[in-house]
Backbone as CSV, one residue per row, in Angstrom:
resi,resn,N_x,N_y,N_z,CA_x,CA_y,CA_z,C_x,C_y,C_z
1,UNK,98.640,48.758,79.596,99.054,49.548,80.742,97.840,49.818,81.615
2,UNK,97.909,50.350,82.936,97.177,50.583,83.868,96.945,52.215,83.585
3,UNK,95.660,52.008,84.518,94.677,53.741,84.298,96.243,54.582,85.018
4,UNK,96.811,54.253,86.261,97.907,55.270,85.993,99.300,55.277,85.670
5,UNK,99.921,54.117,85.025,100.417,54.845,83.884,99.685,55.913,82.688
6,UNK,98.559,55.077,82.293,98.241,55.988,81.072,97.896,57.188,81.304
7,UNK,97.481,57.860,82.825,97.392,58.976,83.507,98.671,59.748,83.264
8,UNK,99.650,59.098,83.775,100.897,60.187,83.632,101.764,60.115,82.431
9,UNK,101.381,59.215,81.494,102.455,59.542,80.610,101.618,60.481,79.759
10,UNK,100.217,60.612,79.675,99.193,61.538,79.015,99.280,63.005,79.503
11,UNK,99.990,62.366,80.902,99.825,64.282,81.795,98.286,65.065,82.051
12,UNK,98.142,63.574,82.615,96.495,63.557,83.038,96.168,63.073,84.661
13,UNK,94.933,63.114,85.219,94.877,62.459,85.933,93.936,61.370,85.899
14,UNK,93.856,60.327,86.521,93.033,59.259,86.829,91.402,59.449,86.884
15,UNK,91.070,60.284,87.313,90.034,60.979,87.566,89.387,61.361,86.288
16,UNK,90.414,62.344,85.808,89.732,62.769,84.234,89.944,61.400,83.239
17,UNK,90.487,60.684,83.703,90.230,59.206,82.211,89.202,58.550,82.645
18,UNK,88.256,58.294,84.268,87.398,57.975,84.471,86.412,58.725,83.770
19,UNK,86.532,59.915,83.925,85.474,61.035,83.418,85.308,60.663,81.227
20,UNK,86.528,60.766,81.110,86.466,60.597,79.682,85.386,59.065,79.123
21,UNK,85.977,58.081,80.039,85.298,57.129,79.840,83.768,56.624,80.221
22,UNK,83.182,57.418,81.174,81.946,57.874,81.522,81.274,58.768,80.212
23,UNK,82.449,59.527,79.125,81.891,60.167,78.102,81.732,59.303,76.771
24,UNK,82.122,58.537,77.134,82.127,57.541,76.063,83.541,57.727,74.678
25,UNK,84.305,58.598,75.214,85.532,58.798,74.392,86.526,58.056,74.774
26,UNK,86.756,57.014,76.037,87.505,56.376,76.574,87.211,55.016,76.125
27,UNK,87.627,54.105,75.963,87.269,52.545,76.234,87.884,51.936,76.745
28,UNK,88.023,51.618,78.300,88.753,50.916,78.984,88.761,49.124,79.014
29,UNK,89.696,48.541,78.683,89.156,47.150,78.444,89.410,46.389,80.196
30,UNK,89.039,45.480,80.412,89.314,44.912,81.687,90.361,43.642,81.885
31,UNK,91.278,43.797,82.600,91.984,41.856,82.676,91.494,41.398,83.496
32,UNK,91.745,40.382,83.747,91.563,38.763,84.587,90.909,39.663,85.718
33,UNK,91.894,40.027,86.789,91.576,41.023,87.671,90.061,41.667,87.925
34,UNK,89.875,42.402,86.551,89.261,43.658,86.602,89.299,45.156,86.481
35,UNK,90.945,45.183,86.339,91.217,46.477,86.110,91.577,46.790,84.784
36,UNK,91.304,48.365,84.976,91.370,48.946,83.280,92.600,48.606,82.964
37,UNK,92.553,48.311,81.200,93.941,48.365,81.057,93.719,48.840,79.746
38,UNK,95.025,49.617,79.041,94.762,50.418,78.126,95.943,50.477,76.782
39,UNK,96.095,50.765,75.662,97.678,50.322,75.148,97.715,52.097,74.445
40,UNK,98.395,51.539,73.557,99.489,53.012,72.987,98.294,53.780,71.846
41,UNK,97.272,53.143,71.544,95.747,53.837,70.622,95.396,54.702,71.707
42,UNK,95.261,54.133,72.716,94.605,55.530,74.109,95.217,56.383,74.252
43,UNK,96.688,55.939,74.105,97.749,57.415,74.794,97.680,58.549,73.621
44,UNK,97.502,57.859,72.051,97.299,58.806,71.093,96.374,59.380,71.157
45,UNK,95.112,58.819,71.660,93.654,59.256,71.925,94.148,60.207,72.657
46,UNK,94.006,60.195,73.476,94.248,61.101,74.922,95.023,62.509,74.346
47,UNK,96.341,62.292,73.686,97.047,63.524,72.827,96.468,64.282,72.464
48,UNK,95.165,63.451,71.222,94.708,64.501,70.285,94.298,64.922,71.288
49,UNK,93.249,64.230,72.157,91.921,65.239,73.165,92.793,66.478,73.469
50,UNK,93.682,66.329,74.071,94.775,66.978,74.785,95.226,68.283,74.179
51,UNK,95.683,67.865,72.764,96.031,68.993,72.181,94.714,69.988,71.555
52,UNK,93.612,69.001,71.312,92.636,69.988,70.896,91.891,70.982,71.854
53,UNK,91.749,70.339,73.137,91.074,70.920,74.483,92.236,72.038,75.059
54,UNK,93.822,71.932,74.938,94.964,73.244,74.763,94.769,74.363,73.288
55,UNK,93.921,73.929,72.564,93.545,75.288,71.631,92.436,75.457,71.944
56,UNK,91.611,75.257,72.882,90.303,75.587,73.187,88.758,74.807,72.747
57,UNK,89.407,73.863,72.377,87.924,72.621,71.807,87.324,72.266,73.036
58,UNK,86.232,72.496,72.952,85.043,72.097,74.536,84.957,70.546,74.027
59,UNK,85.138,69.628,75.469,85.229,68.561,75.255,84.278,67.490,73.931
60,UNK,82.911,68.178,74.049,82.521,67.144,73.141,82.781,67.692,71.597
61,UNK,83.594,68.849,71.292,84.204,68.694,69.867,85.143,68.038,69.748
62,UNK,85.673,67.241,70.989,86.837,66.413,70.460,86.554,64.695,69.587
63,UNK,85.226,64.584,69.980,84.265,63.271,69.945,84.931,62.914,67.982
64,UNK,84.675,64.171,67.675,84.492,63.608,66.012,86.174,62.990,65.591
65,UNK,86.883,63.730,66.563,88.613,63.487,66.251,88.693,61.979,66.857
66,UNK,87.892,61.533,67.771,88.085,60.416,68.990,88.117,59.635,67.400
67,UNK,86.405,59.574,67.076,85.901,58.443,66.120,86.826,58.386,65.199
68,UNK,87.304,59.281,64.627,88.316,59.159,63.395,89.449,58.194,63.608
69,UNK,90.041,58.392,64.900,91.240,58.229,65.524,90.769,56.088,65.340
70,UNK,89.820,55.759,66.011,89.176,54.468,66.467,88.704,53.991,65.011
71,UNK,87.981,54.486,64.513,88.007,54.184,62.520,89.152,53.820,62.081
72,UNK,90.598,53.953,62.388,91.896,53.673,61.941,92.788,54.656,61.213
73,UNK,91.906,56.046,61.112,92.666,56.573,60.609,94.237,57.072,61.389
74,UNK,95.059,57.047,60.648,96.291,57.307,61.216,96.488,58.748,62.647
75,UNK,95.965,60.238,61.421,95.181,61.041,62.248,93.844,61.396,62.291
76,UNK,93.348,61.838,63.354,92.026,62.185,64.082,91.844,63.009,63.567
77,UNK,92.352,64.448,62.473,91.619,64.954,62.064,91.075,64.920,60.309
78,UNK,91.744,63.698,60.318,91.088,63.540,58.636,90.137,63.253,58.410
79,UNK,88.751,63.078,58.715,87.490,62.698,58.716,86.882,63.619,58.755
80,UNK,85.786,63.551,57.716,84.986,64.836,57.245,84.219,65.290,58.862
81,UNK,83.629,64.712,59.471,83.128,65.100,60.606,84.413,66.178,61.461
82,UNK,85.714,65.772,61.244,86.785,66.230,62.069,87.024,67.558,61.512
83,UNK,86.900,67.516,60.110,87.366,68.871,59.485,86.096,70.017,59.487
84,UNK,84.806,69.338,59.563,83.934,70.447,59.833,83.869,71.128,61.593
85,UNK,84.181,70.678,62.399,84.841,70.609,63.716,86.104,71.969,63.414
86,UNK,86.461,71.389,62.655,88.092,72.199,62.261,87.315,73.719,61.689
87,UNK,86.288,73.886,61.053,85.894,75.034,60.353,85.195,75.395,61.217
88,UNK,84.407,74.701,61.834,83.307,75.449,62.994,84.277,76.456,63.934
89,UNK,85.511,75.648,64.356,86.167,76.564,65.599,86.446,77.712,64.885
90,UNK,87.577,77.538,63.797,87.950,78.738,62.595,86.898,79.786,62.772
91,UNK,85.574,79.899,62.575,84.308,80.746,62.248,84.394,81.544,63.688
92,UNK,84.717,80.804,64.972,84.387,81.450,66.458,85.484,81.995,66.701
93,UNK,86.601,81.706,65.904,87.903,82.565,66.251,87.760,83.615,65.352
94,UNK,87.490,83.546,64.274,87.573,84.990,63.478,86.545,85.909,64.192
95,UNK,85.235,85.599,64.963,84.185,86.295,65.237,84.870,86.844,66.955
96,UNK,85.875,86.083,67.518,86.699,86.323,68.708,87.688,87.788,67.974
97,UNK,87.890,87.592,67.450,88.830,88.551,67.005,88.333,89.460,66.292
98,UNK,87.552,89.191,65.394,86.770,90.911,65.274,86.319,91.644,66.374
99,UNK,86.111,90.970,67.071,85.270,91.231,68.206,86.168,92.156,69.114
100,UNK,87.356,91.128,69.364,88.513,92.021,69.998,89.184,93.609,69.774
101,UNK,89.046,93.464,68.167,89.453,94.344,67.095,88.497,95.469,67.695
102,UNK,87.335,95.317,67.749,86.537,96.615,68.006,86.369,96.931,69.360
103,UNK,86.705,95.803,70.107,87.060,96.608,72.227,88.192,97.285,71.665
104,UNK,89.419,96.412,70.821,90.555,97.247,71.107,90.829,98.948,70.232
105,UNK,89.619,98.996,69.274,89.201,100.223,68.771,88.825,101.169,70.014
106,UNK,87.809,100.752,69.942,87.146,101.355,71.028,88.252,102.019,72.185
107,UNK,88.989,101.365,73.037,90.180,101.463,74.103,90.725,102.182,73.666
108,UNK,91.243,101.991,72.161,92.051,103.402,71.529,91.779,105.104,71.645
109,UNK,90.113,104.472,70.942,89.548,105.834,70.865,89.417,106.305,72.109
110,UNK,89.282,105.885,73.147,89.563,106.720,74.841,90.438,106.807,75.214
111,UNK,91.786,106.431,74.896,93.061,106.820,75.420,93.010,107.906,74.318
112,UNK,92.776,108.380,73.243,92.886,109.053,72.432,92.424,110.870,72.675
113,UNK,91.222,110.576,73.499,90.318,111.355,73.938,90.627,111.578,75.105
114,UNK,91.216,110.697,76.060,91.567,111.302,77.370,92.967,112.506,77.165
115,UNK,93.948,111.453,76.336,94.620,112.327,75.831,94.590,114.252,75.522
116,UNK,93.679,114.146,74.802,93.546,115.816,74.489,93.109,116.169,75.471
117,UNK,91.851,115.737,76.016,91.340,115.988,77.151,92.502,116.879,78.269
118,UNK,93.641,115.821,78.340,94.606,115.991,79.545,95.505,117.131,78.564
119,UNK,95.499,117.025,76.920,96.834,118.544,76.916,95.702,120.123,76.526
120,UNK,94.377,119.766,76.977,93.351,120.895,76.632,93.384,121.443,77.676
121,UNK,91.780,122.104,78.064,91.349,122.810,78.790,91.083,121.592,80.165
122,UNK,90.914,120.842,80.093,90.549,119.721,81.229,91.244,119.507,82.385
123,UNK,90.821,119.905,83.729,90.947,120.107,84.753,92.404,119.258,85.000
124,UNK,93.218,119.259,86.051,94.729,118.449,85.908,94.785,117.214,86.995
125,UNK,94.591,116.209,86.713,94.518,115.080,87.126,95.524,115.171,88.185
126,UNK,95.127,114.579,89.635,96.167,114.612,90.440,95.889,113.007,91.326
127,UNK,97.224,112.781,91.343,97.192,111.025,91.713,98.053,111.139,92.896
128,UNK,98.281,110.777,94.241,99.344,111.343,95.354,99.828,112.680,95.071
129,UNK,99.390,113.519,94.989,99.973,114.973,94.425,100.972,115.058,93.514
130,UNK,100.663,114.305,92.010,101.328,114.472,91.565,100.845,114.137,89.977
131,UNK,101.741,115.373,89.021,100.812,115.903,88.043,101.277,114.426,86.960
132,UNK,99.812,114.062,86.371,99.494,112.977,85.284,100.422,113.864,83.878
């Protein structure tokens, strides 16, 4: 197939498969012509990238899933390079979410505090004249 078919049935554009292939995760082969042409290994290629870069993989963690994929394995993430890829992200999401855990502590503890604040002694909040 041509760079755009394999553009739209990937739900890509032309542009970014140039780009991919400038990264060396693409391999475009050439016909008679000269133009790229590409078969149904790219469109899977392109998926994984696809689906891994929609959970948040920065493009060159997709590299280790590419090689796996081009090695023959059936899927891109069975290769020890792919699964340490797979644990590295795991480690930045748990550290995302603790992380969150303690803004969203934190946020608590001041709605918590504004709270009394507003049924104490604390002056009476007025928003268009009208009592909070």
């Amino acid at each position: 197939m041509r760079i755009g078919e394999l553009a739209e049935r990937a739900g890509t554009t032309t542009r970014t498969l140039r780009y991919y292939e400038s990264r060396g995760l693409l391999r475009a082969r050439r016909d008679l012509n000269g133009h790229r042409t590409y078969d149904e290994a790219d469109l899977k290629l392109l998926r994984q990238i696809r689906t891994l870069r929609d959970f948040g993989f920065d493009l060159e963690e997709t590299r280790p899933f590419v090689e796996c994929l081009r090695a023959g394995h059936p899927e891109g993430d069975s290769c020890p390079a792919s699964l340490t890829v797979y644990r590295r992200k795991l480690d930045e999401l748990d550290a995302l979410i603790g992380e969150l855990r303690a803004v969203r502590a934190q946020v608590g503890a001041q709605l918590a505090r504004a709270e009394r604040a507003r049924d104490g002694l604390a002056p009476r909040c007025e928003l268009g004249g009208q009592e909070q």
